[in-house]
C-alpha positions as CSV (number, residue, x, y, z in Angstrom):
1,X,92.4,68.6,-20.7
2,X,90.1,68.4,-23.4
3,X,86.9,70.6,-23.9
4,X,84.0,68.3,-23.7
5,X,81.2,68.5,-26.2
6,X,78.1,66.2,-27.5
7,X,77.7,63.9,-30.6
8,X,74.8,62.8,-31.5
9,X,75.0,59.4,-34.0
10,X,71.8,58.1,-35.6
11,X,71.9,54.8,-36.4
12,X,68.6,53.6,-38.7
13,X,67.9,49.8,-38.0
14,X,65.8,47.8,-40.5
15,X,64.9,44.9,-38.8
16,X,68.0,44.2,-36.6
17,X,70.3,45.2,-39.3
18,X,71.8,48.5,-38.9
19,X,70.9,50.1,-42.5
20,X,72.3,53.1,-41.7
21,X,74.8,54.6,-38.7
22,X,77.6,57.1,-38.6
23,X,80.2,54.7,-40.5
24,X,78.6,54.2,-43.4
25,X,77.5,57.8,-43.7
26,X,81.3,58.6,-43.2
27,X,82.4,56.0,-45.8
28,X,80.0,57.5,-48.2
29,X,81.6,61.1,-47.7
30,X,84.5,59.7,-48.1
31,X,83.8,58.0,-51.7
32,X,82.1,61.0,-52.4
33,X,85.7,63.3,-51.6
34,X,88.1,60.5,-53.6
35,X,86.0,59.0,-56.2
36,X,86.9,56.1,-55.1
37,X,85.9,52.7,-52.4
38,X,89.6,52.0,-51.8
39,X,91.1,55.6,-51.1
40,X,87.9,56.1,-48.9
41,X,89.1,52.8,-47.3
42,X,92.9,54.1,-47.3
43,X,91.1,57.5,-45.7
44,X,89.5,55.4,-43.4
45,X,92.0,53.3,-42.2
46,X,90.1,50.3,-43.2
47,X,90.5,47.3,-45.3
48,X,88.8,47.5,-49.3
49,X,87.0,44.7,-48.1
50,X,85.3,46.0,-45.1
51,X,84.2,48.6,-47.0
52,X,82.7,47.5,-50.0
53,X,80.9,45.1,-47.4
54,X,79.5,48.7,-46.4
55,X,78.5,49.9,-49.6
56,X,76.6,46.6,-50.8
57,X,74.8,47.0,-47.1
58,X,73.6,50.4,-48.3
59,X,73.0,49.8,-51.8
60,X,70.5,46.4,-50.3
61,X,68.7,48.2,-47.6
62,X,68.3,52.0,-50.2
63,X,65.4,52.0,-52.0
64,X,67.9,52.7,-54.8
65,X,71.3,52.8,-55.7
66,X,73.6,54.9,-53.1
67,X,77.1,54.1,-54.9
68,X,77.4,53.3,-58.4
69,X,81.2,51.9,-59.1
70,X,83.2,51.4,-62.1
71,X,85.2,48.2,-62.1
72,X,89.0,49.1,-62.3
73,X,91.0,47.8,-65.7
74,X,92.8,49.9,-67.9
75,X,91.0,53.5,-67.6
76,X,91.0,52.7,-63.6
77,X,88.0,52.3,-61.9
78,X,86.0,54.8,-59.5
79,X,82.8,55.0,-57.4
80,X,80.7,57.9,-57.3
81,X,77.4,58.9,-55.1
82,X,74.1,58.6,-56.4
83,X,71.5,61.4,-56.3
84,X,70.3,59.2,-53.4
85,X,74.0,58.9,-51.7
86,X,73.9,62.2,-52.0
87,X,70.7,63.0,-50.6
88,X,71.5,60.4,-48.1
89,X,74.5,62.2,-46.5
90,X,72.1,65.6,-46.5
91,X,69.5,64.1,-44.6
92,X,71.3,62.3,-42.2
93,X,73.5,65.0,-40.7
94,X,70.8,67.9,-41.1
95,X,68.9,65.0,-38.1
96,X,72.4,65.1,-36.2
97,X,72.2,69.2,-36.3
98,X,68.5,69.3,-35.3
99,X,68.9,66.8,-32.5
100,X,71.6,69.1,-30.7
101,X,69.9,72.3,-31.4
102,X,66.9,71.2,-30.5
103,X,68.7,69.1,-27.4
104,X,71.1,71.9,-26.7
105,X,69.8,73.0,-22.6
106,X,70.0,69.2,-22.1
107,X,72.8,68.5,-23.6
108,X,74.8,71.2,-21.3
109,X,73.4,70.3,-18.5
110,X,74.8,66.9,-18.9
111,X,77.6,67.7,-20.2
112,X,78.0,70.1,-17.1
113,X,78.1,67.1,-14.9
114,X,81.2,66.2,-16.0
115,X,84.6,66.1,-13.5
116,X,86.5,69.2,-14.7
C-alpha cells in the first residue's frame, strides 16, 4: 500500500475564473523545460489546443506577459517564460511549501486518520 502524504494546490480565482491553479503552473514548467507549448502538451498528455487555451488564460488574467511564443515556420517556433512566468512559478510553489510547513501538525494528524 501506498505511503500517504498531503498536497496542498492553490488555485487564485479572479472573479469566478480560476486565474491561476496547479495546471497551469504545471504547464508553465513544462514550457519552461521544452521551450515549447506543444512538447509541454505532448509532456502533459494534452491536446496543443487545450493548452494554448491555458496560456492565453494566463497571459489575460497576468498583469503582463507570462509566455511569449514564436510562431513555428522555417526556423521552428518555441515559447519561452517571461520574467513574470518565471516569477510566477517561484511564487506559487514557495505558498504550497509554506502552507505544509506551516500546516504540518495538522496535516499529520489528519493524515493519521487514515485506514492503514
Amino acid at each position: 500500500m501506498a505511503k500517504a502524504r498531503a498536497q496542498f494546490h492553490l488555485r487564485v480565482l479572479k472573479g469566478n475564473v480560476r486565474a491561476i491553479g496547479p495546471g497551469k503552473i504545471a504547464l508553465l514548467e513544462a514550457i519552461r523545460d521544452t521551450g515549447s507549448i506543444s512538447a509541454a502538451a505532448r509532456k502533459l498528455r494534452m491536446s496543443y489546443r487545450r493548452a494554448w487555451v491555458l496560456v492565453n488564460d494566463l497571459n489575460r488574467c497576468i498583469s503582463k506577459t507570462v509566455v511569449e511564443a514564436a510562431p513555428g515556420g522555417k526556423h521552428g517556433g518555441g515559447a519561452t517564460l517571461s520574467p513574470t512566468g518565471r516569477k510566477l512559478i517561484v511564487l506559487y510553489r514557495d505558498v504550497e511549501r509554506k502552507a505544509l510547513r506551516h500546516t504540518s501538525s495538522a496535516t499529520r494528524a489528519l493524515l493519521g486518520l487514515l485506514a492503514k
